[in-house]
C-alpha positions in Angstrom: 73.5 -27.4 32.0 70.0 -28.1 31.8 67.6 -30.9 33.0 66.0 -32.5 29.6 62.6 -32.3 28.8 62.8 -36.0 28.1 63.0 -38.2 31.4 61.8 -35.0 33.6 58.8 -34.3 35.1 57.1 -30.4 35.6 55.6 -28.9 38.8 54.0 -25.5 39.9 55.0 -24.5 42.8 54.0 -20.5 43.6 52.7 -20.3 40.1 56.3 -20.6 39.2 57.3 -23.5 36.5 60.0 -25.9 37.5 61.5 -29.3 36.1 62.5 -32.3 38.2 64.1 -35.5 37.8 65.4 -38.1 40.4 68.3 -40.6 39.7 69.9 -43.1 41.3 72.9 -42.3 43.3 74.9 -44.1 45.5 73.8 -47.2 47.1 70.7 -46.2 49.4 70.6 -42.8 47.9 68.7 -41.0 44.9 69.4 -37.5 43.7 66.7 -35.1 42.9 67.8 -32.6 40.7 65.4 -29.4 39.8 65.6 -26.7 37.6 63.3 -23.6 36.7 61.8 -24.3 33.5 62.6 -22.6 30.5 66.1 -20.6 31.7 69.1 -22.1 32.4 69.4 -21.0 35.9 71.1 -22.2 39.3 70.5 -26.6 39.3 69.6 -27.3 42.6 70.7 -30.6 43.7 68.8 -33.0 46.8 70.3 -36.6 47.5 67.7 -38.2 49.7 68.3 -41.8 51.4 65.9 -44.5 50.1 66.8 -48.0 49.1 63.8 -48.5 46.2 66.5 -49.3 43.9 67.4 -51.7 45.5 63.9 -53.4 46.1 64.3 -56.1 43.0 67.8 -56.7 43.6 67.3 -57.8 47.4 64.0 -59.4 46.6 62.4 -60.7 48.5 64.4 -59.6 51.9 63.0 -56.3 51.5 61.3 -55.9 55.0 65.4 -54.0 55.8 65.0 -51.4 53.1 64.1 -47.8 53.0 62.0 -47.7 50.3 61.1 -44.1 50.4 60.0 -42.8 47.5 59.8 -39.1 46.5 56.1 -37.5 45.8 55.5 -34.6 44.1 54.1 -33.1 46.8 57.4 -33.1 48.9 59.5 -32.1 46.1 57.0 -29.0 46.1 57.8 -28.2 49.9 61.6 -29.3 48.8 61.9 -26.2 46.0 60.0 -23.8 49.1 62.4 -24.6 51.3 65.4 -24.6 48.8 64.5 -20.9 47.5 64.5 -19.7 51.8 67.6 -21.3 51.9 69.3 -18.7 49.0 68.8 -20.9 45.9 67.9 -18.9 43.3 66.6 -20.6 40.2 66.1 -18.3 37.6 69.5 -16.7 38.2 72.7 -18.6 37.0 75.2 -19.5 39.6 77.1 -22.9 40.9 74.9 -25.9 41.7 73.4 -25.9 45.1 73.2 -29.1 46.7 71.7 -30.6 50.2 70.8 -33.3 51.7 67.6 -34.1 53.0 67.8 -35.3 56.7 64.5 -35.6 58.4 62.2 -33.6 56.3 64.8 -30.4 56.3 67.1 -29.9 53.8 71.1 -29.5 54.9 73.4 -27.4 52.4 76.6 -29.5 51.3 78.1 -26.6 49.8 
């Protein structure tokens, strides 16, 4: 499986070319999914608790929400710490998935 060009976003990270997407999940969750760009490698797989999907449904009681949202800049630090944590991008092999739990990722495999 691969992440489509269409709907996905690119990042650098190490000089190293990677796709990304995020999606809505479950209710107060989204899922960042990331693959290397250009081989159909190992999918790495973050859900990540925010409520911003939730923002127009539950307006305007939003002052309860987590409306975290994702930057580019984290998802760079996300893919770092996903590669020390044996995910390995360029390689095929099963989906890897964590969660992210203040700041660290935590393997649900």
């Amino acid at each position: 499986m691969t992440i489509s060009k269409k709907g996905s976003r690119k990042i650098i990270v190490g000089q190293e070319p990677y796709r990304w997407i995020i999606t809505p999940s479950a209710r107060g969750i989204v899922t960042l999914t990331v693959q290397y760009d250009g081989v159909k490698g190992q999918l790495l797989r973050v859900d990540i608790e925010s409520d911003i999907n939730e923002f127009w449904v539950e307006f305007p009681n939003v002052e309860s929400l987590n409306n975290k949202i994702v930057m580019p800049v984290e998802i760079a630090l996300i893919i770092s710490e996903a590669i020390s944590k044996r995910w390995s991008p360029q390689e095929k092999g099963p989906l890897l998935s964590f969660k992210l739990s203040d700041n660290k990722l935590v393997s649900l495999n």
